[in-house]
Backbone as CSV, one residue per row, in Angstrom:
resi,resn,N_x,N_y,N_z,CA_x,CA_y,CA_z,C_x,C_y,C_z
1,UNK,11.890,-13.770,-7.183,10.942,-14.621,-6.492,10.405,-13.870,-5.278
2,UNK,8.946,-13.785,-5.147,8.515,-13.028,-4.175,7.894,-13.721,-2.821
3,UNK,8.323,-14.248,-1.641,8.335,-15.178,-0.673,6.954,-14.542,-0.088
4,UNK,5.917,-15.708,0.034,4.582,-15.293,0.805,4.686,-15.373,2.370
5,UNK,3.936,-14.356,3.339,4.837,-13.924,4.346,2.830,-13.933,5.492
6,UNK,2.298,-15.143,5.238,0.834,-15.091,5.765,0.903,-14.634,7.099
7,UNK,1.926,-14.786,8.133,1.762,-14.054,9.417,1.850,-12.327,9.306
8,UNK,2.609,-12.070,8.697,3.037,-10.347,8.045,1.307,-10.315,7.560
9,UNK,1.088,-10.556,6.858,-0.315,-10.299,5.971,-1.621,-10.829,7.388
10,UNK,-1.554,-11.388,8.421,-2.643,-11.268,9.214,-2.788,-9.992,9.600
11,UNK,-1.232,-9.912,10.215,-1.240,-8.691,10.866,-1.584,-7.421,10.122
12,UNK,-1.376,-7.015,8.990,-1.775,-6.576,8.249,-3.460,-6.095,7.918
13,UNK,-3.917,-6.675,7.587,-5.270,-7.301,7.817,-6.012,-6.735,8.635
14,UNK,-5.421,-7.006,10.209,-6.083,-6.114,11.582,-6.061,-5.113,11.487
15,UNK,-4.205,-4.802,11.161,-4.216,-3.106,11.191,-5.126,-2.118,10.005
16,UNK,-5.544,-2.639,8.848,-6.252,-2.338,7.761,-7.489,-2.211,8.630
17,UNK,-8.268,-3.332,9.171,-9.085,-2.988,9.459,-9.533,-2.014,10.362
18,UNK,-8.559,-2.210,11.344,-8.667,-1.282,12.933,-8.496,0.221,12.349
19,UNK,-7.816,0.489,11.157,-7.482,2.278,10.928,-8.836,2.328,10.318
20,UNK,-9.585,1.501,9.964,-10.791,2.175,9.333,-12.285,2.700,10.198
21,UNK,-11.872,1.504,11.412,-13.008,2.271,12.256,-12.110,2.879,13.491
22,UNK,-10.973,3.631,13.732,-10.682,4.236,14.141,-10.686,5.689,14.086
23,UNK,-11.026,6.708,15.045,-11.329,7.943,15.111,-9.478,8.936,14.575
24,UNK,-9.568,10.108,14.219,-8.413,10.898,13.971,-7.182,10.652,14.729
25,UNK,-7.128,10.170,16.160,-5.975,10.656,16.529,-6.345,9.578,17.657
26,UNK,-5.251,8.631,18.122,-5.351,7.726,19.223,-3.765,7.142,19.685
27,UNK,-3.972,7.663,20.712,-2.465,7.368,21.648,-1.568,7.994,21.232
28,UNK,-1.702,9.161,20.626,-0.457,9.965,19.898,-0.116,10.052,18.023
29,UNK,-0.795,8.991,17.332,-0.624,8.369,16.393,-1.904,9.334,15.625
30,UNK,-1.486,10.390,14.924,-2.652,10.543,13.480,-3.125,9.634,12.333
31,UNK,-4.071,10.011,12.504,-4.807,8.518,11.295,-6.108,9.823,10.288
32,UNK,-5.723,9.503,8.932,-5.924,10.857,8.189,-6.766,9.880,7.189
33,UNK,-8.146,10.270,6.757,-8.018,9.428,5.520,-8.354,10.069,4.074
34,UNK,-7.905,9.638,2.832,-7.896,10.225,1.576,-8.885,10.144,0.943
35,UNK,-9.979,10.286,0.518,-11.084,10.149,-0.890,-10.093,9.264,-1.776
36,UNK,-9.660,9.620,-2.027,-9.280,9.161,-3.733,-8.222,7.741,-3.303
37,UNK,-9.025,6.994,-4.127,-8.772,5.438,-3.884,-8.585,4.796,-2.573
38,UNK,-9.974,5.447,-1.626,-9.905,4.857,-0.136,-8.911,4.883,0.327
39,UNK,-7.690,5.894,1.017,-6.883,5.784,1.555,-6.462,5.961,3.085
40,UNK,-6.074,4.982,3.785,-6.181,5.162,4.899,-4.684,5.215,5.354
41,UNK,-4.213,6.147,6.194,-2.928,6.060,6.719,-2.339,6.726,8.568
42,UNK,-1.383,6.108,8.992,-1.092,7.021,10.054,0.495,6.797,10.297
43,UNK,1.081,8.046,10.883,2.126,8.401,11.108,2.646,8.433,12.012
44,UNK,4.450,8.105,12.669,4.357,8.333,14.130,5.763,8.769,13.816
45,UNK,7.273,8.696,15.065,8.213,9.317,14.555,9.376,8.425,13.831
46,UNK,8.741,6.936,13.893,9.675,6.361,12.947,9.373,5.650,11.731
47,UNK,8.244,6.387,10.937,7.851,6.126,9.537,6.382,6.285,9.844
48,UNK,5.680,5.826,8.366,4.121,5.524,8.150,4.130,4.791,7.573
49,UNK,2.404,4.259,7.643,1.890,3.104,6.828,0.509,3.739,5.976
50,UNK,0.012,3.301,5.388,-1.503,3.857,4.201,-1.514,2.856,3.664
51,UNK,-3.077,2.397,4.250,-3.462,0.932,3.372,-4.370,2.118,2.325
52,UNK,-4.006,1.367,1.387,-5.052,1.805,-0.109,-5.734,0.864,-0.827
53,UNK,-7.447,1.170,-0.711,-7.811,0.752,-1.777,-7.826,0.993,-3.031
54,UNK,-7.462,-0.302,-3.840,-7.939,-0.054,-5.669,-8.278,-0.544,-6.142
55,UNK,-9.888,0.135,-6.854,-10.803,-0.639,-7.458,-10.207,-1.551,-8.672
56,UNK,-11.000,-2.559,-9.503,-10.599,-3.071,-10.999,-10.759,-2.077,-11.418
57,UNK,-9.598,-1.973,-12.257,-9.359,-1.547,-13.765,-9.229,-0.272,-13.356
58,UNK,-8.717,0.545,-12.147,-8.360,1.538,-12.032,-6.827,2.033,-11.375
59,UNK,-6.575,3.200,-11.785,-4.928,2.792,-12.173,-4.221,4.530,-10.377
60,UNK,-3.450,3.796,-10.104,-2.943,5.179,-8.888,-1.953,5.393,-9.945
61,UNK,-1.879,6.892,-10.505,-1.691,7.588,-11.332,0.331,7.572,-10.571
62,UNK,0.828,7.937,-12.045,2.511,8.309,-11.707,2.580,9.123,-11.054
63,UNK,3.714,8.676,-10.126,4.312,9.443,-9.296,5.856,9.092,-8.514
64,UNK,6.503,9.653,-7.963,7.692,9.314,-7.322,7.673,9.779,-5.776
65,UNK,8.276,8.630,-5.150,8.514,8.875,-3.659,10.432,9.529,-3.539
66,UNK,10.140,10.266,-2.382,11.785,10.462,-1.635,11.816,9.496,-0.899
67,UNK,11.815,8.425,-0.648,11.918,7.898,0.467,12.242,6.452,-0.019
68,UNK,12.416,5.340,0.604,12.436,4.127,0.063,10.858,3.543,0.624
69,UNK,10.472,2.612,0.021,8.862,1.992,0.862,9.031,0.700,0.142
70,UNK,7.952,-0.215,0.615,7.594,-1.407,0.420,6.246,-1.234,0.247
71,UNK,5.554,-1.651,-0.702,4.357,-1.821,-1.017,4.061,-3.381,-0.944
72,UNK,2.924,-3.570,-0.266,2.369,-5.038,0.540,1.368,-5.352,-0.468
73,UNK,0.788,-6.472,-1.195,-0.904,-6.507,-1.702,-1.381,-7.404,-0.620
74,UNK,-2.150,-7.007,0.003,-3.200,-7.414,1.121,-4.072,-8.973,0.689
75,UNK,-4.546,-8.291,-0.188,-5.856,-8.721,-0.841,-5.784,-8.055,-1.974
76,UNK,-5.991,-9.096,-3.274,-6.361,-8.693,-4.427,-5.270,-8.726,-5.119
77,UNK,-5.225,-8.241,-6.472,-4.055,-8.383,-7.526,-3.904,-7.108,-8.065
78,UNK,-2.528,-6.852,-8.387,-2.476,-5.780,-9.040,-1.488,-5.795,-9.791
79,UNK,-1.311,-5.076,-10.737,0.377,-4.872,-11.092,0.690,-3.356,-10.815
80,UNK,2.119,-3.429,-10.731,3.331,-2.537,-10.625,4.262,-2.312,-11.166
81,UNK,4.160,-1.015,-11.603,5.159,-0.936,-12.832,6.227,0.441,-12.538
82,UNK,7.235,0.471,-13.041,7.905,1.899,-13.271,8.794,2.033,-14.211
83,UNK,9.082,3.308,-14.418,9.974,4.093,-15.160,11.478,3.254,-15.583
84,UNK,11.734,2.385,-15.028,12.813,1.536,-15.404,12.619,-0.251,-15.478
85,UNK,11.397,-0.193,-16.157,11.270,-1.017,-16.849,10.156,-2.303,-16.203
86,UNK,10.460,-2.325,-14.538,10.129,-3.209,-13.588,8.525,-3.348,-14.296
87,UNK,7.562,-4.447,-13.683,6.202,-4.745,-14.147,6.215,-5.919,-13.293
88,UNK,5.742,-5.940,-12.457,5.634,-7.357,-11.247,3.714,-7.139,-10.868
89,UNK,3.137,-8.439,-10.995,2.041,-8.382,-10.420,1.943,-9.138,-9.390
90,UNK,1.335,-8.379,-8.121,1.118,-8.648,-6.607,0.000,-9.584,-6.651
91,UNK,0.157,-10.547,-5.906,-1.256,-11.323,-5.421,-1.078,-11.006,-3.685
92,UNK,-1.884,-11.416,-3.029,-2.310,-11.384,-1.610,-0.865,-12.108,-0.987
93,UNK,-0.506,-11.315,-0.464,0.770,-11.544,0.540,2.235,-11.150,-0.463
94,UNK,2.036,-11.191,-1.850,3.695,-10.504,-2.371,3.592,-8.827,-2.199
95,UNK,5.341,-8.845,-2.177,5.384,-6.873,-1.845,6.726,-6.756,-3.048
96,UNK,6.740,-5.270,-2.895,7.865,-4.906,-3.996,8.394,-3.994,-3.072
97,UNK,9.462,-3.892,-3.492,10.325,-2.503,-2.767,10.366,-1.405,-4.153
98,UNK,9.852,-0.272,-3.611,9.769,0.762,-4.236,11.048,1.833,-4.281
99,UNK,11.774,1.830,-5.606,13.052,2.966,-4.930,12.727,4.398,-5.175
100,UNK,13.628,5.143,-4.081,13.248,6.983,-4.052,13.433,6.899,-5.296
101,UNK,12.679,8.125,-5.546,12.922,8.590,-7.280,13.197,8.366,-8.381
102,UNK,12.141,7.206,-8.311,11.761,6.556,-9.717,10.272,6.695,-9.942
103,UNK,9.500,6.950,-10.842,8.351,7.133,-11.079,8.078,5.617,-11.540
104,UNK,6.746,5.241,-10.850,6.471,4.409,-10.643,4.506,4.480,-10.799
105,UNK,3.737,3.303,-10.851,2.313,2.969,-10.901,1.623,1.963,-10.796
106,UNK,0.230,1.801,-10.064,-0.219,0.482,-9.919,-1.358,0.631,-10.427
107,UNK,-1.530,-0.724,-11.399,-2.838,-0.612,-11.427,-3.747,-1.844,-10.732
108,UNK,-5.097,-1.783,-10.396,-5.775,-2.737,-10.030,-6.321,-3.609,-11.093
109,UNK,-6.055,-5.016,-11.057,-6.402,-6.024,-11.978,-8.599,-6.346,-11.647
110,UNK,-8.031,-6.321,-10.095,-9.374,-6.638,-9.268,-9.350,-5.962,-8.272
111,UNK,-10.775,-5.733,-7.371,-10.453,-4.825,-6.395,-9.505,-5.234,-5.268
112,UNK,-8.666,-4.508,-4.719,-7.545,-4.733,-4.397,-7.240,-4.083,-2.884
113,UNK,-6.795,-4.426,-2.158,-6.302,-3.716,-0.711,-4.336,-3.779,-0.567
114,UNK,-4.056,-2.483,0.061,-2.661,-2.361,0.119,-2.111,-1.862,0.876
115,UNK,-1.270,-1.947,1.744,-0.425,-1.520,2.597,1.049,-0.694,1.772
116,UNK,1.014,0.415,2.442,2.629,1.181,2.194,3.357,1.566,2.948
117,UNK,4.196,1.246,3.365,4.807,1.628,4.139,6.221,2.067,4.218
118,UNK,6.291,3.209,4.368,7.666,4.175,4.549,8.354,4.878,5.636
């Protein structure tokens, strides 16, 4: 059961928006962004976050993290799937916990906004 968390997801929301019209580098904090599936992220010394967009019907290709993360759906639907079997689809405010080193993938049902954070 995935508990909807609408104060987590405002905040969310701001920070999505604020990294997008924010310049490279502010108060110490790098903010980098990706081409490929709108990615926006920044780093400091006790983790990162990267909101990602994903269009419908387009898929963020396999891959595996070292790390543990939580993946947020902002806005939009998606599913999530991996290598051991899992398949959960996100609506606006559910998250999954992602484990290190498992290959894992999302695809977008609809266009979609996302927070990651590790």
């Amino acid at each position: 059961m995935k508990p909807k968390h609408q104060s987590i997801l405002k905040i969310f929301k701001f920070h999505s928006q604020h990294l997008i019209n924010t310049s490279n580098e502010h108060k110490g904090i790098t903010y980098t962004r990706k081409t490929s599936f709108s990615n926006f992220s920044f780093k400091s010394e006790l983790g990162n976050a990267t909101a990602i967009q994903i269009l419908k019907s387009e898929k963020l290709k396999e891959h595996i993290t070292k790390t543990p993360a939580l993946l947020i759906c902002v806005e939009g639907e998606v599913i999530f799937e991996n290598e051991n079997g899992i398949k959960e689809t996100l609506l606006s405010g559910d998250f999954v916990n992602i484990e290190p080193m498992v290959k894992h993938w999302v695809v977008g049902t609809i266009e979609s906004q996302l927070i990651l954070i590790k």
